[in-house]
BAFI-245808 format. One record per residue (C-alpha): residue number from 1; chain; x, y negated, z. Coordinates in pm, 1 decimal. Example, Ala and Ser with C-alpha at 12.3 -4.5 7.8 and 13.67 -1.06 7.14 Angstrom:
BEGIN
<voke resi="1" chain="A" px="1230.0" py="450.0" pz="780.0"/>
<voke resi="2" chain="A" px="1367.0" py="106.0" pz="714.0"/>
***
This chain:
BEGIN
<voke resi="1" chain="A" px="6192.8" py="-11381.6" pz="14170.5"/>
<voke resi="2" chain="A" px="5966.7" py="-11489.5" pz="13917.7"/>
<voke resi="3" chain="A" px="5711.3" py="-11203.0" pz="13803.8"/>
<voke resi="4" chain="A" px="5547.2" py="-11309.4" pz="13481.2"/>
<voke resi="5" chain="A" px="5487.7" py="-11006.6" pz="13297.9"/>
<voke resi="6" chain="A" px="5193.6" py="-10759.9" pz="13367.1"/>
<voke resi="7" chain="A" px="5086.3" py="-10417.2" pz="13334.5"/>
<voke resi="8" chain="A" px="4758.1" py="-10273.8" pz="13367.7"/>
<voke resi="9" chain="A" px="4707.9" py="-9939.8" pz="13473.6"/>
<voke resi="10" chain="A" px="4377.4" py="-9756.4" pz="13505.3"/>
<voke resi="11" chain="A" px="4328.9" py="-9606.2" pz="13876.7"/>
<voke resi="12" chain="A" px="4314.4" py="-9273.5" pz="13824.4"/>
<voke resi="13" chain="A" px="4280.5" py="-9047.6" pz="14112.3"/>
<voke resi="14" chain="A" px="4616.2" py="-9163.3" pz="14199.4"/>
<voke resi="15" chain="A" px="4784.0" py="-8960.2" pz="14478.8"/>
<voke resi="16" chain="A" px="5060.0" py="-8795.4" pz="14312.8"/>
<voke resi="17" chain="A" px="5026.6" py="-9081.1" pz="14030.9"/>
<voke resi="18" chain="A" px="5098.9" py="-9351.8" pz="14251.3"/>
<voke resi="19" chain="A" px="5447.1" py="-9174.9" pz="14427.6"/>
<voke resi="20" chain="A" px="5521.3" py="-9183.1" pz="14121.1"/>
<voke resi="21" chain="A" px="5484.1" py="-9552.9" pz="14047.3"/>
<voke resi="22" chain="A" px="5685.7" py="-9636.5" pz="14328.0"/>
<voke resi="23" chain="A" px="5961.5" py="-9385.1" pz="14259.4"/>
<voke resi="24" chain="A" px="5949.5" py="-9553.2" pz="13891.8"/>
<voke resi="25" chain="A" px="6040.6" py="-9906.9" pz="14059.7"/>
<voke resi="26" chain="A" px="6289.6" py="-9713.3" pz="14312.9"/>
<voke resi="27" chain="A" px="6453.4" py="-9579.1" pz="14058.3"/>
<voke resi="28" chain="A" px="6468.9" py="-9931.3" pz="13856.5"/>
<voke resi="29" chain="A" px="6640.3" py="-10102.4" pz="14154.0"/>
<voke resi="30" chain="A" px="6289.2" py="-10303.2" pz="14188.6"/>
<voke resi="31" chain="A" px="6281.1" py="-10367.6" pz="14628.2"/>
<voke resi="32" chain="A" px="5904.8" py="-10568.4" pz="14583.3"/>
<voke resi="33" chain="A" px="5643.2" py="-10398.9" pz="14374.2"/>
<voke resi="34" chain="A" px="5397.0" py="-10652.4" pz="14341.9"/>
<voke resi="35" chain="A" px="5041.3" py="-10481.3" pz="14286.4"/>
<voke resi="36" chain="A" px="4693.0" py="-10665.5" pz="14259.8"/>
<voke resi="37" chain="A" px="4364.8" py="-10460.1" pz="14199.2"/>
<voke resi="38" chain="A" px="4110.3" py="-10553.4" pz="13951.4"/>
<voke resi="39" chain="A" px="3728.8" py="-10463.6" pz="13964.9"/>
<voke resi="40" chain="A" px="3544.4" py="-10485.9" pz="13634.9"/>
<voke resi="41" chain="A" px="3228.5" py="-10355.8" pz="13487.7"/>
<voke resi="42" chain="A" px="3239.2" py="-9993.4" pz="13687.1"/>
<voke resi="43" chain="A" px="3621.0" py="-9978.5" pz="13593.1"/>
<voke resi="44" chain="A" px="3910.9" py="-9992.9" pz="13847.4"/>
<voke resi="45" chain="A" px="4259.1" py="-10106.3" pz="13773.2"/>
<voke resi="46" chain="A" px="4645.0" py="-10201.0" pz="13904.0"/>
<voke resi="47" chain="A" px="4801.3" py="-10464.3" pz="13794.1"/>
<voke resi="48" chain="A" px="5208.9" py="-10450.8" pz="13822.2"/>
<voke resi="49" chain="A" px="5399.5" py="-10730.2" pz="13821.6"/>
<voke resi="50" chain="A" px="5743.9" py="-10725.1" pz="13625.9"/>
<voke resi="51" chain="A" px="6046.2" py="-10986.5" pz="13599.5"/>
<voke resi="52" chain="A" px="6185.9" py="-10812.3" pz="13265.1"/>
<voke resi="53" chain="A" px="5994.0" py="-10702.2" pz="12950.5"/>
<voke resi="54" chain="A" px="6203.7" py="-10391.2" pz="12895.9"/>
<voke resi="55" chain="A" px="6073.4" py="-10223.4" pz="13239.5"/>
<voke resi="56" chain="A" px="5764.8" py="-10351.0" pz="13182.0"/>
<voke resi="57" chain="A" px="5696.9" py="-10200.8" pz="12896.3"/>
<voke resi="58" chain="A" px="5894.3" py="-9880.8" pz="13001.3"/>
<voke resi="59" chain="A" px="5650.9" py="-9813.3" pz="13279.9"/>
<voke resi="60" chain="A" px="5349.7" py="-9930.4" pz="13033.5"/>
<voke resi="61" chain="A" px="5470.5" py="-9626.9" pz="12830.8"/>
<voke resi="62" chain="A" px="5502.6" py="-9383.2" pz="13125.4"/>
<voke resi="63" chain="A" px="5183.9" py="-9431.8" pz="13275.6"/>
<voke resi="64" chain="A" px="4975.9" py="-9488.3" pz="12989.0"/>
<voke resi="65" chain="A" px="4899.2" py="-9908.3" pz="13078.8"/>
<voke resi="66" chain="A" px="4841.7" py="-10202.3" pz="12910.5"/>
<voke resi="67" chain="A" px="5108.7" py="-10453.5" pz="12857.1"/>
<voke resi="68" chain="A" px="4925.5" py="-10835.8" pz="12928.7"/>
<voke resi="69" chain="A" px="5162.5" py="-11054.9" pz="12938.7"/>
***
């Protein structure tokens, strides 16, 4: 599976935030949430990994991320 488009999502205090993450990709049928973490200037942040724009952007608009690619 080819995951080519990105969202960025500012780490929060997570917890309850990140259940619901994963129940967002449960829900969508998605079995491997791909997640990298990014480090920059005092700032933390996920990056998901999505095979189809429409979800992608879909959990961009739930949880308040950036759409990259």
């Amino acid at each position: 599976m080819q995951y080519e488009i990105v969202v960025e999502v500012a780490v929060p205090g997570l917890g309850i935030e990140l259940n619901a993450m994963h129940a967002f990709h449960q829900q969508h049928g998605i079995q491997d949430a791909r997640i990298q973490h990014r480090h920059e200037d005092g700032h933390h942040c996920l990056l998901w990994f999505f095979d189809r724009r429409a979800t992608a952007e879909e959990f961009a608009v739930e949880f308040g991320g950036t759409l990259l690619g």
